[in-house]
Each structure stands twice: as C-alpha cells, then as structure tokens.
C-alpha positions in Angstrom: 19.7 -20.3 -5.5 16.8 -18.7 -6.8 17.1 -17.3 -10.2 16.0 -13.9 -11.2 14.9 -13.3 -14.3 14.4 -10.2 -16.1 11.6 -8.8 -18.9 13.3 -6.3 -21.1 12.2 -5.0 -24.3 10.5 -2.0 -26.7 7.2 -0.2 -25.1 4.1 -1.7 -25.4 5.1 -5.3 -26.3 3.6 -7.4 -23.1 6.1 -7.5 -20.4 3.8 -6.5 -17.9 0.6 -8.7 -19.0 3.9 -11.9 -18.9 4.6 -10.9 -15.7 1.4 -11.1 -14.4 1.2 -14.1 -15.7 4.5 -15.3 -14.5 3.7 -14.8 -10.9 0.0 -15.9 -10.8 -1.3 -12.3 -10.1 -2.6 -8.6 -11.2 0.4 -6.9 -9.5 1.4 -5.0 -12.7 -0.5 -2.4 -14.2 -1.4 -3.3 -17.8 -3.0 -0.8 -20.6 -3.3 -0.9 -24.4 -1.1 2.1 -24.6 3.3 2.8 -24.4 5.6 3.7 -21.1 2.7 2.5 -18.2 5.7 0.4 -16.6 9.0 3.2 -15.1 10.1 1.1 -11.8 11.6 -1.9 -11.7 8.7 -4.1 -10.1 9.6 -7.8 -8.8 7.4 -10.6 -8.3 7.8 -14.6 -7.3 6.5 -17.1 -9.2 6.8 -21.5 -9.2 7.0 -23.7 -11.7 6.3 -27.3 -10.1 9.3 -27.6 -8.1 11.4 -24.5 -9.4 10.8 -20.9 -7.7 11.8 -17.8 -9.8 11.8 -14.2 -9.3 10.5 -11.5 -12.1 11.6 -8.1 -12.6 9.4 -5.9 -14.8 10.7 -3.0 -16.4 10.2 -0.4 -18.3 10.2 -0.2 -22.1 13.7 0.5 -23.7 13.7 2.7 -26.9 16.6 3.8 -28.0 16.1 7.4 -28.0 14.9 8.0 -24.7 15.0 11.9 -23.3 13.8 13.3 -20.0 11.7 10.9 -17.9 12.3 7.8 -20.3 15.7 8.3 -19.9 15.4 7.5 -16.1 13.4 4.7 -16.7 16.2 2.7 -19.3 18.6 3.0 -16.7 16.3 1.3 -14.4 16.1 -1.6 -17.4 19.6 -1.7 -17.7 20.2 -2.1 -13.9 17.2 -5.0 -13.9 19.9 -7.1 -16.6 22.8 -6.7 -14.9 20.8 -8.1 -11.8 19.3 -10.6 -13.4 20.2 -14.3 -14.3 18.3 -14.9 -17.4 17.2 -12.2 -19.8 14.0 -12.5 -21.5 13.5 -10.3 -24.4 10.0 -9.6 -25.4 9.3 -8.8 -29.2 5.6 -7.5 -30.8 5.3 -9.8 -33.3 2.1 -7.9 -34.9 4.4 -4.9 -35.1 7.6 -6.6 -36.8 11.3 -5.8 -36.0 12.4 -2.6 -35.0 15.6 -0.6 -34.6 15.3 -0.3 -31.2 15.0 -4.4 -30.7 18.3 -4.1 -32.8 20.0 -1.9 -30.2 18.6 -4.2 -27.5 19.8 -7.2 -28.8 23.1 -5.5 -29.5 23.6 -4.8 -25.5 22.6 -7.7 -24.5 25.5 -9.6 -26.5 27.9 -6.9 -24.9 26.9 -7.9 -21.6 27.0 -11.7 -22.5 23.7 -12.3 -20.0 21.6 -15.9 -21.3 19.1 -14.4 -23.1 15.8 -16.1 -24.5 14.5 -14.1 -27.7 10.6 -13.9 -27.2 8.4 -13.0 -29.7 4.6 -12.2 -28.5 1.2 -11.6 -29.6 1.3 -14.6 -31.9 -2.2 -15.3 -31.7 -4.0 -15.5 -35.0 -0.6 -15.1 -36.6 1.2 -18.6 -38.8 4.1 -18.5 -36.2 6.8 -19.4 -38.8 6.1 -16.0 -40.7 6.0 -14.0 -37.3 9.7 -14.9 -36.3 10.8 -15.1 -39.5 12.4 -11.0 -39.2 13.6 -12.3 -35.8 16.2 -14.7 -36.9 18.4 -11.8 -38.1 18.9 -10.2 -34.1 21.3 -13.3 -33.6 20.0 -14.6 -30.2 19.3 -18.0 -31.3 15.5 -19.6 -32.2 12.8 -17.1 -31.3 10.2 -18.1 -28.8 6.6 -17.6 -30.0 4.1 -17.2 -27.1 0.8 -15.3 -26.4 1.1 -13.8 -22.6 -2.2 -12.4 -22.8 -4.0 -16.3 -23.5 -1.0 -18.0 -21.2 0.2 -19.8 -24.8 3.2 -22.0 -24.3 4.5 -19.2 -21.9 4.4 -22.9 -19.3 6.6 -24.2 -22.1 9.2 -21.3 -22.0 9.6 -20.9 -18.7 10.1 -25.2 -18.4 13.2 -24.3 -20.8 14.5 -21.4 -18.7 14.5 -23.1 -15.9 15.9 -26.6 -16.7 19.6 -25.9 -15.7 18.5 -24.8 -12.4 17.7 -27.1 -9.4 14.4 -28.3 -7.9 13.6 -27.1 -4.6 10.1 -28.5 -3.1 8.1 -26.4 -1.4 8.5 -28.5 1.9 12.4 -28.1 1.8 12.3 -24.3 0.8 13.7 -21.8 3.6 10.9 -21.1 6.0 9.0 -17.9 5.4 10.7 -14.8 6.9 9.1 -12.0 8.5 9.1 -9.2 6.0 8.9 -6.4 8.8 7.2 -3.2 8.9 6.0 -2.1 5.6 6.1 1.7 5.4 4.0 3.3 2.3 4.7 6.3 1.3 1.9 8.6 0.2 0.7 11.8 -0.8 -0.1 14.1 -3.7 1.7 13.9 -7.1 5.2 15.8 -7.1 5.7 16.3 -3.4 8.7 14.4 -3.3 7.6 10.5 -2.7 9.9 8.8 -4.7 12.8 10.8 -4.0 12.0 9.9 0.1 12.1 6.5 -1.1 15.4 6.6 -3.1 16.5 8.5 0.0 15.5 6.0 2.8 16.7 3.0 0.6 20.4 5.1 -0.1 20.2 3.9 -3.9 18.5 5.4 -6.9 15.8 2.2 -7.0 12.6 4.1 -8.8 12.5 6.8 -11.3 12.9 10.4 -10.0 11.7 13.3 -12.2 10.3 16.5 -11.9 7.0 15.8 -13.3 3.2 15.1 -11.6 2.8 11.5 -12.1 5.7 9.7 -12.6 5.1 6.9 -10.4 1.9 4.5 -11.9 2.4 1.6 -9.9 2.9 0.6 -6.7 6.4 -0.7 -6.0 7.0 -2.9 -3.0 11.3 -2.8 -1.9 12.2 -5.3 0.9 15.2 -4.2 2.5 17.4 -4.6 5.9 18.4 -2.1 8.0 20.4 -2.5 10.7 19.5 -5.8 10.7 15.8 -5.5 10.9 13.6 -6.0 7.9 11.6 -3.6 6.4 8.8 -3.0 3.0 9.0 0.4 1.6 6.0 0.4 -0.3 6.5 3.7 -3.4 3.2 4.5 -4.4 1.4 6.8 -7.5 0.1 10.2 -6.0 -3.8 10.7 -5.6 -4.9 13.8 -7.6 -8.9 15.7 -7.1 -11.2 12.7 -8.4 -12.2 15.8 -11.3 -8.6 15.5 -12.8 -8.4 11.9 -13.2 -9.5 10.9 -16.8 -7.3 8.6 -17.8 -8.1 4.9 -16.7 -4.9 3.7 -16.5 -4.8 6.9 -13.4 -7.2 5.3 -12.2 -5.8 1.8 -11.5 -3.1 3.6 -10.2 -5.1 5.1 -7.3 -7.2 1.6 -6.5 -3.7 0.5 -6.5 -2.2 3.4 -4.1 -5.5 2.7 -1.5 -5.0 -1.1 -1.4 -1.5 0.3 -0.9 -2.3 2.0 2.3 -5.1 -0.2 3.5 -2.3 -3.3 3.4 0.5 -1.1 4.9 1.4 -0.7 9.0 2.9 2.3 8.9 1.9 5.2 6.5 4.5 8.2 5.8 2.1 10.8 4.2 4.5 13.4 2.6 3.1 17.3 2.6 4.7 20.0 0.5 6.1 23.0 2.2 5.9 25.3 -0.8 2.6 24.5 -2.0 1.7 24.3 1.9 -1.8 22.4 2.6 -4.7 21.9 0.5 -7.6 20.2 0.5 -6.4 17.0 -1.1 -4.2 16.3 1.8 -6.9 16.0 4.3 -8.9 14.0 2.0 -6.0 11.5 1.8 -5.6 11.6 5.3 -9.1 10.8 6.1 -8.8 7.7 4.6 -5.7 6.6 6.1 -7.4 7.1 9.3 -10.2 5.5 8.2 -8.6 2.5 7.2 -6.7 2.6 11.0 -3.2 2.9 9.6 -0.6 4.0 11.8 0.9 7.3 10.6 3.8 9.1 10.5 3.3 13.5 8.7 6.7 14.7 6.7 6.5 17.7 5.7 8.8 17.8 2.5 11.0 20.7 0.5 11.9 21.9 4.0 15.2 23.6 2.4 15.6 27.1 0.9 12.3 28.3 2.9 12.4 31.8 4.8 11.5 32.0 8.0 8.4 33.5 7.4 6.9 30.7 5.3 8.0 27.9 7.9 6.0 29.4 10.2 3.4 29.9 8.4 3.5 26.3 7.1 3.8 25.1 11.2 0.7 27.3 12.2 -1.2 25.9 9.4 -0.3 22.4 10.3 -1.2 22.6 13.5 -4.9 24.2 12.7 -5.7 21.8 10.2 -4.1 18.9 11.0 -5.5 19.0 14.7 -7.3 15.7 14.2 -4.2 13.8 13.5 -1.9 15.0 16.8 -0.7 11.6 17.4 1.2 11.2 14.9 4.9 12.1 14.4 5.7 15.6 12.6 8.9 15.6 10.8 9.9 18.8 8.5 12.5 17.5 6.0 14.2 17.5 2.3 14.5 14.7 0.6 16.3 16.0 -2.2 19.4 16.5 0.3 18.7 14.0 3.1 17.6 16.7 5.6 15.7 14.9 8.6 15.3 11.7 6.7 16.8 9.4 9.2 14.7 10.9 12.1 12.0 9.1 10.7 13.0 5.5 11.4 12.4 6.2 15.5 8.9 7.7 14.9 8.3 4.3 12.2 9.2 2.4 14.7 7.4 3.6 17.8 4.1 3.8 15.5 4.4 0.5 14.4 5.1 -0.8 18.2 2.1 1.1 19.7 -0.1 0.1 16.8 0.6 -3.8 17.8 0.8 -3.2 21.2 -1.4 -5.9 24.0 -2.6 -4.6 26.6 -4.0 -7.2 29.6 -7.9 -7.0 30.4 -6.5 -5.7 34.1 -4.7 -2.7 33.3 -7.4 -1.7 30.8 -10.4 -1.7 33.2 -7.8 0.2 35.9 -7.0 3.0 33.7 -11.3 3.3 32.8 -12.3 3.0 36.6 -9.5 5.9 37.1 -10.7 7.6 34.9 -14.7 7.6 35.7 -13.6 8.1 39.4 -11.7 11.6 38.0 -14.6 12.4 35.6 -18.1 11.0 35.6 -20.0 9.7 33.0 -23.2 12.2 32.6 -26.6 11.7 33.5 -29.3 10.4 31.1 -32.5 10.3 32.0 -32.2 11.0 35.5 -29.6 7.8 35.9 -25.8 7.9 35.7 -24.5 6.2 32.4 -21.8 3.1 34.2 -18.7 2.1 32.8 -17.3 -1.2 34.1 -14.8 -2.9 32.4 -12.6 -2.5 29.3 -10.2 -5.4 27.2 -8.7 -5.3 24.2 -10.5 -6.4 21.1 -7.8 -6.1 18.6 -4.3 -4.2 17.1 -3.3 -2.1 14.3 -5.4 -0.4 15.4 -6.0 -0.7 18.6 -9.1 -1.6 19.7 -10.6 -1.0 23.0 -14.3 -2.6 24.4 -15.5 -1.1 26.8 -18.6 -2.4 28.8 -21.2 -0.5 30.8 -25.0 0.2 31.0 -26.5 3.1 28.4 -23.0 3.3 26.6 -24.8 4.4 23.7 -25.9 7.5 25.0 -22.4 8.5 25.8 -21.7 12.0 24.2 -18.6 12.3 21.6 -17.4 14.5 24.4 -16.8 12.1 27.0 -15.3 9.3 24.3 -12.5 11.7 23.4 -11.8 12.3 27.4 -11.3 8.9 27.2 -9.2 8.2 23.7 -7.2 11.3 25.5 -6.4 9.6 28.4 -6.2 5.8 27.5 -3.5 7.6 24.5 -1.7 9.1 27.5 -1.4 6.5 30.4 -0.7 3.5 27.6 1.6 6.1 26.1 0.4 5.2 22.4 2.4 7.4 19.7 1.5 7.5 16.2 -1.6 5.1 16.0 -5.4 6.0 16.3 -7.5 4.2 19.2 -10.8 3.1 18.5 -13.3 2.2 21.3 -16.1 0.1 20.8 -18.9 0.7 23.6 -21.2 -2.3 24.5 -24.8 -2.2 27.0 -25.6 -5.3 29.1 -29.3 -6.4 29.2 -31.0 -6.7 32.4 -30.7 -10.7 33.0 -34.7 -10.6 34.0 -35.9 -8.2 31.0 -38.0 -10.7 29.1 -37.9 -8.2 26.7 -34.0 -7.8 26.4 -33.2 -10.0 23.1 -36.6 -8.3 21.1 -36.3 -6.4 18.2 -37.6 -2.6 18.2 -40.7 -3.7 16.0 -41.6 -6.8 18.2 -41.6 -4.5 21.6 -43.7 -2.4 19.6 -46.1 -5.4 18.6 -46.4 -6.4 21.9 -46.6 -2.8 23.4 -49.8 -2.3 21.1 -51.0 -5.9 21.5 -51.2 -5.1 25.5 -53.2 -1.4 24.9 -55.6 -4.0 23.2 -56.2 -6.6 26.5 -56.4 -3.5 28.4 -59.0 -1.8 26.5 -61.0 -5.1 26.0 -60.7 -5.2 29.7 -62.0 -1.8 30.6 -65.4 -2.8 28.3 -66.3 -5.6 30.0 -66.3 -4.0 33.5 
C-alpha cells in the first residue's frame, strides 16, 4: 500500500515549496505571500524504494470566513484521507494560536502526526523549537524546504514502518484516460462543473473571480473507464493581471490546455460573449485541442435572452462548428451528464487512424466533384493524401503547385474530409506538399542560388553576343 501523506498547517509556512520538493517538481504554485494554495493538490514522490503520495492544502487559521472557510474544510478532508500528517510550523514567526488549534484536532482525530518546524535556516535550531515542545506532538522536526535541509531525513523516518516496493515490482503503469480541462474566464462556473462531474465537493467553490490559482489534476473512474479532470485558474484581459502570483496561474492554465485531449471551455449565459472568450478559444485551437463549448447559468434565463445567447453563439463562434454545444447549469446539474458522449466522441475522432487508401479515395472524390483552380494557365493536381499524425489530426496531402491553393478550396476540403470521416469535436489540419520535377537540375536550389545562376547565364549570353 502506498501511503498518503498530508501537509497541513497555518498560511504561509512552506507546505507548498515541501511539496514541491517532496515530489521532485514545480507542480505547486509558491509566492512570498498567505492563502495562494485553496484545493487539495496531490502529487507522487520515491524515496529509494518507498513510493508516497502528497496532498497539499490550504492554510488552516482558525478564524476562517467566506472563501477561507471552504478551503479548511478541504484541509480537514486531506487528514482524514491521509496516513501520516505532517504539520508544518514557521519557525522565524514562532508559535501561534492557530498551530494550537491545529495541534489540538489533530489529537482528536488520533492521525500519526510529525511536528515540523521550517525555515530554520540561519536560525540555532534548539532555540527555534524550543516554543514547539509545548503543542505536545512529540520532538519537533527542524527542516529548511526551500534549501532541501534534512527534509531526505524526515521523510526516511515517515516512511520506515512502511514496506519497500522496487520500482521493477511496482504495478504496471495504468492508462490514466482522457483528461478533460476545464477552462474559461473567472467566475463562469468552472469549478462548480468540476465538483459536479466528479459528484463530490473536491475544490473550493465560492462566488468570487479567482478562486481557483492552481491547476488541480483529479483522476477518477467512471463507469469503469478512467478519466483526468484537469480544474484550472480562469484567464482574465492581459491589462488586469498585475499580480505575479496571477500570472503563474495562467502559464499554468495554458500548459493546462496544451497537455489536455479534450478541452470543456465553459461560456456564461448571463454575461453572454465577450472578447476574452474568443481569445481563449483561439488558443485552444491553436494548440489543436479537441473541444467540447458549455454554455453555463443556463437556469432562470427568459426566453428572450436564450435566444439571444444561441444567435450570438452561432455568429461568433462560427469558426469552432465542430465542436459540441451543450447549454447547461452546473449549480443544479442541468445538462451535465450530456457531456460525457460529446467527451468521448471528441476524444475518439481526435485519435482516430485513418489508412493511406481511404484518405486518397475521399481527395480523388472530391477533386473529381470540384476541381482544383487554374494557376498560371495549368490545373493545380492533387494526388494522394495519408495521415501524418492525431490529436489533431493531420492530413498530407501531395500534389503539384499545392502552394498556390487558395484558403477557399482548403476549407472545401477540411469540410468534406470532416464529413465523410465523420470527425466530431476535433480540428483537421492539412499539410500540402509539391513534388519536384525528377529532371529539374534546378529542383533542390535555394531561391538566391537560382537567382545566381539566372544572372550568371545573362552574363555568358551577353559575352557571347560581343564576340559575334
């Protein structure tokens, strides 16, 4: 068995920085300032022979209100999870009530508990834990997560009642699944999708722009396939982003995307589109994600602004008509399970392979119903098509003068490759490659050499044309 173990404590005292060091990675967002972590956010680390699991959570308090609130009970729910408790102490800023009422539930709940005290760099240790000893969770722990300082140490302690399990005798690797991410603007209803999909109240929910900062990755089953729901920050106008810790958040929510296969952008009914949207969705089909459109807060609308909200989705979002449309409310579940079918058939098309034969068929039907133009007096040729790669698909197509083919005649085709191959949910993209004439010495020149040479014969001839 694996054990979990989780990182609890006060705001601001390094469970974030020991969790990236834990796990050997800059999954959690770290800043010099209180409350950055609010989900729970897990992570797999190895010690020699001895795998673990991390949860991060948010800082506990004591006196949380409103959002903070949400994000305690997301700390408590991490140690009743969890195996082994570690509970991270500043040392630099001394003990504190709220490390009292900390300590105090963790006794309650009888959970093995290590007593960490951090930042003890440049400190004389022994006077650093010495207001420790009074929390009553045995000897105090002094490490430096930021410089790695006998964190190696710690965990060896931790993790000595547990078994070894070598990397060669460890279950294979499992397929994770489709990993859905979930994106949009702040407040439109993202993580409240996510608790929705999932059926459990796994991030923090609260009626404020910005309450997710981190990107939080949730395996789960479902009906016995696997699946990643990937909860990310929402992307404001670049001119409103001023804090850098924001700004992480965003790098994070675009590497987000870039590594997901299916993206669920979410849309808000009531604030219907703006220009942020189709910024966000340019670069999800720039990056070639599959995509699934939700438009969210469905509920409680009059009749008159859901049409208005269809009309305007379907003159803006004209670009993006492959994909799914689902109106829904996530608040009360409305439509949310209709999603799954359109995930799925997204994530199918976007993987699809095609054979080399029934490519070129469907090209050569389609040139014989509508010809490539003329150029230059001579009829552009398309010959053959194969696939040169999935999510997304992409098709080669190779001819003579391909790249004089007008934008015109590549969308005939994206149209009617997306139709025959019945592709749902996915961008195409076509790649269009010339052959060189096998006996055009010329054929492997730069533009600058058949210009040299081009002028270097204008000479001869000239030279010529003087001596007669």
């Amino acid at each position: 068995m694996t054990p979990v173990i989780a990182l609890v404590g006060r705001p601001n005292v390094g469970k974030s920085t020991l969790f990236n060091r834990l796990t050997r990675s800059r999954d959690a967002l770290v800043a010099d300032f209180p409350g950055l972590t609010r989900d729970r956010k897990y992570g797999n680390g190895r010690l020699g022979d001895k795998p673990f699991t991390v949860i991060d959570t948010g800082g506990i308090s004591g006196d949380e209100e409103g959002i903070d609130a949400a994000m305690a009970e997301q700390s408590l729910a991490a140690i009743d999870e969890a195996d082994i408790v570690l509970f991270l102490v500043d040392a630099r800023a001394g003990l504190n009530v709220a490390d009292e009422a900390i300590a105090n539930h963790l006794r309650v709940n009888q959970k093995k508990t290590w007593l960490v005290v951090n930042k003890t760099d440049g400190l004389e240790e022994h006077s650093a834990m010495a207001d420790f000893w009074q929390l009553g969770l045995g000897d105090p722990w002094p490490i430096a997560a930021a410089h790695g300082r006998n964190v190696s140490r710690l965990i060896e302690e931790v993790l000595a009642p547990f078994p070894e399990q070598p990397e060669e005798e460890a279950l294979p690797a499992r397929d994770d699944g489709i990993r859905i991410g979930v994106i949009g603007r702040p407040n439109v209803g993202k993580s409240t999708l996510v608790n929705r999909l999932l059926g459990e109240e796994r991030v923090v929910v609260f009626d404020e722009a910005g309450t997710t900062r981190d990107a939080i990755e949730i395996p789960f089953e479902r009906r016995g396939r696997p699946y990643v729901l990937v909860d990310t920050a929402g992307i404001r106008r670049r001119k409103n982003v001023r804090e850098i810790a924001e700004k992480f958040s965003i790098i994070k929510t675009l590497e987000a995307i870039k590594e997901c296969h299916v993206a669920i952008m979410v849309l808000d009914a009531r604030s219907g589109l703006v220009e942020q949207d189709l910024h966000l969705l340019d670069y999800v089909l720039s990056s070639g994600r599959a995509l699934v459109l939700a438009v969210n807060k469905w509920d409680g609308l009059e009749s008159e602004q859901k049409e208005k909200m269809r009309a305007e989705v379907k003159r803006r979002l004209g670009f993006a008509d492959y994909a799914d449309l689902h109106f829904i409310s996530a608040l009360h579940g409305t439509g949310v399970g209709d999603l799954y079918p359109s995930i799925e058939r997204a994530f199918a098309s976007s993987t699809t392979r095609w054979s080399t034969n029934r490519l070129t068929t469907i090209l050569q039907d389609a040139v014989g119903e509508h010809q490539p133009p003329l150029v230059r007096g001579r009829r552009i040729k398309l010959r053959m098509a194969h696939q040169g790669g999935a999510n997304p698909p992409i098709i080669v197509v190779h001819g003579n003068q391909t790249e004089s083919l007008p934008e015109a005649y590549k969308r005939y085709l994206t149209n009617t490759f997306r139709k025959v191959l019945k592709v749902r949910g996915t961008p195409i993209r076509f790649e269009f490659r010339s052959g060189h004439n096998p006996y055009d010495a010329d054929a492997g020149a730069s533009d600058r050499e058949k210009a040299k040479k081009r002028e270097l014969g204008r000479t001869k001839e000239a030279r010529g044309k003087r001596r007669r």
